[in-house]
Each structure stands twice: as structure tokens, then as C-alpha cells.
N, C-alpha and C positions, 0 to 999 in steps of 0.2 A: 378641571385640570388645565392648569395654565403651560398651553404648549406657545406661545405666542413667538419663541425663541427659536423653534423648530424650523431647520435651513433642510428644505425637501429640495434642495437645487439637482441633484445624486440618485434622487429618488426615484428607483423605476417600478418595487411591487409596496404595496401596504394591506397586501392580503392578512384578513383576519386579524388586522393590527390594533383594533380597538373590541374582537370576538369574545366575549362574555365579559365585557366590562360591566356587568349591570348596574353598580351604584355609580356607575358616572352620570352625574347630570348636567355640567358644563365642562363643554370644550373648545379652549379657546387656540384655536387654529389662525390667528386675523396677520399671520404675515407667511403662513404656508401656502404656496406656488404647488401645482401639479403636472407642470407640462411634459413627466417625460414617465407618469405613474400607467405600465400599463398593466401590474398586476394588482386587482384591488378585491378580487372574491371574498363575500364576507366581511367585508373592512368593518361593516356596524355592526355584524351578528350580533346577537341576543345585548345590546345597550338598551339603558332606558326606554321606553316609550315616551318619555318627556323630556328628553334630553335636549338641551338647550345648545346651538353648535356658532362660533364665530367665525365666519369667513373672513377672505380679504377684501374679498370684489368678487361684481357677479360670476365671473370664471369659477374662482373658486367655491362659490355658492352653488354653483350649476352642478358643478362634478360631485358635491359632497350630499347634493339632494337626490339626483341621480343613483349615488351608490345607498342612500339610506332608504330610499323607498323600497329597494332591491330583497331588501331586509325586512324582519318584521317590525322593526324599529321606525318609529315618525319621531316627531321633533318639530324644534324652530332653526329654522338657519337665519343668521342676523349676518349682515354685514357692518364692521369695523368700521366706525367713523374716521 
């Protein structure tokens, strides 16, 4: 899923906002900011186990590995060239 366009500037929960996505296997996140997310419970519930995720940079690699391991969901988090 090409969220690459996604302006999280506003953003304060993303709780459960990706919860039983199961056929997603990429998401590309590579210009979503997190700085102001402080509801995220659940954000990867029940997604892939191989889900493939784009960050922007390590910040955002940090926060989106943090919320998926939380989860039974693993993955690759890549950062955006």
C-alpha cells in the first residue's frame, strides 16, 4: 500500500490503524513523520508476518519497529533512499 503521500503532521493516535490488515505485505510509509503519535495500541495487529514496511529515517524506523514487535506481527522495516 502506497502511503508514501500520507501527511501525519496532525497526527496524534494511529491506534489499530493498520488491525487486521492481513494481506498487506507492503507499506510504504518513506515520508510519514511521527512526532506528535501518542496513541498507537495495536497499530500492526494481526498484519502479515512478512510484511514488508518503508520508513523515512531511522526515527521513523525506530517507532514503527517498536510498535510491530509489540505485535505478533515481524517484518522488514527498510529505510527510503
Amino acid at each position: 500500500m502506497d502511503l508514501s503521500s500520507l501527511d501525519t503532521s496532525k497526527v496524534t493516535s494511529m491506534k489499530a490503524m493498520f488491525d487486521y490488515c492481513t494481506s498487506l505485505s507492503t507499506l510504504d510509509m518513506s515520508n510519514a513523520e511521527f512526532p506528535d503519535i501518542d496513541g498507537y495500541y495495536n497499530m500492526f495487529g494481526s498484519v502479515s508476518s512478512n510484511i514488508n514496511i518503508i520508513a523515512k529515517d531511522s526515527i521513523a524506523r525506530d517507532f514503527i519497529q517498536t510498535r510491530i514487535t509489540t505485535c505478533p506481527s515481524t517484518g522488514t522495516i527498510t529505510i527510503a533512499n
